[in-house]
Each structure stands twice: as C-alpha cells, then as structure tokens.
C-alpha positions as CSV (number, residue, x, y, z in Angstrom):
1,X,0.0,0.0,0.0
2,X,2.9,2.4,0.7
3,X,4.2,1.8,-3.5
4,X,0.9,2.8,-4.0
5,X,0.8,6.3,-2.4
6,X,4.2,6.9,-3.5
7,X,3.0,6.4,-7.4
8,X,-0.1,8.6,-6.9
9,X,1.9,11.0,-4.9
10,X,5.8,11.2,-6.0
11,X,6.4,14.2,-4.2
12,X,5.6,12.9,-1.0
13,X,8.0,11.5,0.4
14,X,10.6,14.7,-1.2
15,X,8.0,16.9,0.9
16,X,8.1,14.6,3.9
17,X,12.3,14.7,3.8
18,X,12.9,18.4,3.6
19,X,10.2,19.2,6.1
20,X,12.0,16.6,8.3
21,X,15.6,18.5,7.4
22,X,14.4,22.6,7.8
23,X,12.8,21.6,11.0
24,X,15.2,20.0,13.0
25,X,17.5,23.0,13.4
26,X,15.2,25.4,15.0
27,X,15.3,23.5,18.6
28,X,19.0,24.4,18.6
29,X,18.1,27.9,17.4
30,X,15.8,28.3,20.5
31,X,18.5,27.3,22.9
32,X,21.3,29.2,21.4
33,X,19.0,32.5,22.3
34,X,18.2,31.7,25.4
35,X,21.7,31.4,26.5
36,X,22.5,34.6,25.6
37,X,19.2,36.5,27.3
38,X,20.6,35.3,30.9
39,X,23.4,37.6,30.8
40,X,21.2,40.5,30.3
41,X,20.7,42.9,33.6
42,X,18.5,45.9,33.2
43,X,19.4,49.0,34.5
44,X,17.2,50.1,37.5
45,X,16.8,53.8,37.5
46,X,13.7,56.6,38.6
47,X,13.3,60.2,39.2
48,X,10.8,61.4,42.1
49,X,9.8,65.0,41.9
50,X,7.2,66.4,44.2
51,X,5.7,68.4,47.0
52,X,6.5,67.4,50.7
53,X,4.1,67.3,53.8
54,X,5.2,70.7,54.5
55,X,4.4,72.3,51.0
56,X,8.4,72.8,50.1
57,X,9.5,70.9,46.7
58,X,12.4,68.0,46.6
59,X,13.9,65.6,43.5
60,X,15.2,62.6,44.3
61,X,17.4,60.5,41.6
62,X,17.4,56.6,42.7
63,X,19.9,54.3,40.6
64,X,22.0,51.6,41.3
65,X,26.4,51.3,41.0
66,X,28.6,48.5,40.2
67,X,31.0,49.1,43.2
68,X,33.8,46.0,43.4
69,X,31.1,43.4,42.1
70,X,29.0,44.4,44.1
71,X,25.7,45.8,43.2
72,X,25.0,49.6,45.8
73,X,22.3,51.6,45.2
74,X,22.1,54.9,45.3
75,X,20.2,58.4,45.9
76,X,21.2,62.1,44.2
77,X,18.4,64.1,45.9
78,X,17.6,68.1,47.0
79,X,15.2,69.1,49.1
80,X,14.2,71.1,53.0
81,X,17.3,68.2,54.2
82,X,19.9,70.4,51.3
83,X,21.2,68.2,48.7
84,X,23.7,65.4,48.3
85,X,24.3,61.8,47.1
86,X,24.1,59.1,49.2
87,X,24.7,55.6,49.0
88,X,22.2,53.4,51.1
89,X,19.7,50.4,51.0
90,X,17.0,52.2,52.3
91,X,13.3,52.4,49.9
92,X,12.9,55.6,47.9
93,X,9.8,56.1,50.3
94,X,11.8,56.4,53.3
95,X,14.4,58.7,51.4
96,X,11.5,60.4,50.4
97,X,10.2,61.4,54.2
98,X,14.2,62.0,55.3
99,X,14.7,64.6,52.5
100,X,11.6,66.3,53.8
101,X,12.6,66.6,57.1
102,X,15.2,70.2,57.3
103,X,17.1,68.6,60.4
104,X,17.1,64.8,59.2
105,X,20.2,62.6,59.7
106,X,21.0,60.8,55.9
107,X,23.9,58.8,56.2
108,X,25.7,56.2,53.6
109,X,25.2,52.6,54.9
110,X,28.1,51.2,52.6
C-alpha cells in the first residue's frame, strides 16, 4: 500500500524529507538565544519629583552602581534636608520622608 501512495503522490516522500531536514534545526536555534538573554541585567533607574508634607518641593534621583562586584544603590536628591548623594539600602519612600525633614540625619550605609 505504501508503493501505491508513493506512485499517486511522488512528491511525498521529497516533501516529507525536507520538512523533516528545515525543522530540525530550529530547537538548537531556540537554545542558542536563550543562553545569551541570561546575561542581560536591566538598569534600575527613577526620578521622584514632588511636593513634601510641609508644602516645600524636593527631587530625588534613585539608581544603582557596580562598586567591586557588588551591586550599591544609590540616591542624588535636593530638598528642605539640602542636597547630596548618598549611597544606602534604604526604599525611595523612606528617602522620600528624610529629605523632607530640614534637620534629618541621611547617612551612607556602605
């Protein structure tokens, strides 16, 4: 019965083969860019601009640094506090409420 699909249908078995020889490199395609999206690291950057609980303005610039390996985030801000850079773990929330403050204590944690 195969012979007589074959006869009816020469080009079916042509078809069947290059199918068979265009698909079979696409799983290594797959892997191959994969591999290479690991090694990606996005940039973690934001600007906060904005009125404080007493009505005076700040801007505050959170980013991170490559330091020794490391990964060490840090804040460029101006506000009531003055302005500075600091380097510190602490949330851009809780930067948020020091810069407001005029006689708050920001200090660098690394």
């Amino acid at each position: 019965m195969n012979t007589d699909l074959l006869k009816v249908f020469p080009s079916a078995g042509l078809t069947a083969f290059f199918f068979a020889l265009f698909i079979q490199p696409l799983p290594s395609l797959a892997n191959s860019a994969q591999a290479s999206t690991s090694e990606w690291k996005e940039e973690v950057s934001f600007t906060y601009a904005g009125k404080c609980f007493n009505g005076k303005s700040y801007w505050m610039y959170a980013s991170e640094k490559i330091e020794n390996g490391n990964v060490v985030p840090y804040f460029i801000y101006k506000g009531p506090v003055g302005s500075g850079t600091v380097r510190t773990a602490t949330s851009p929330k809780v930067m948020v409420q020091r810069i407001c403050r005029e006689k708050a204590d920001i200090v660098d944690n690394f």
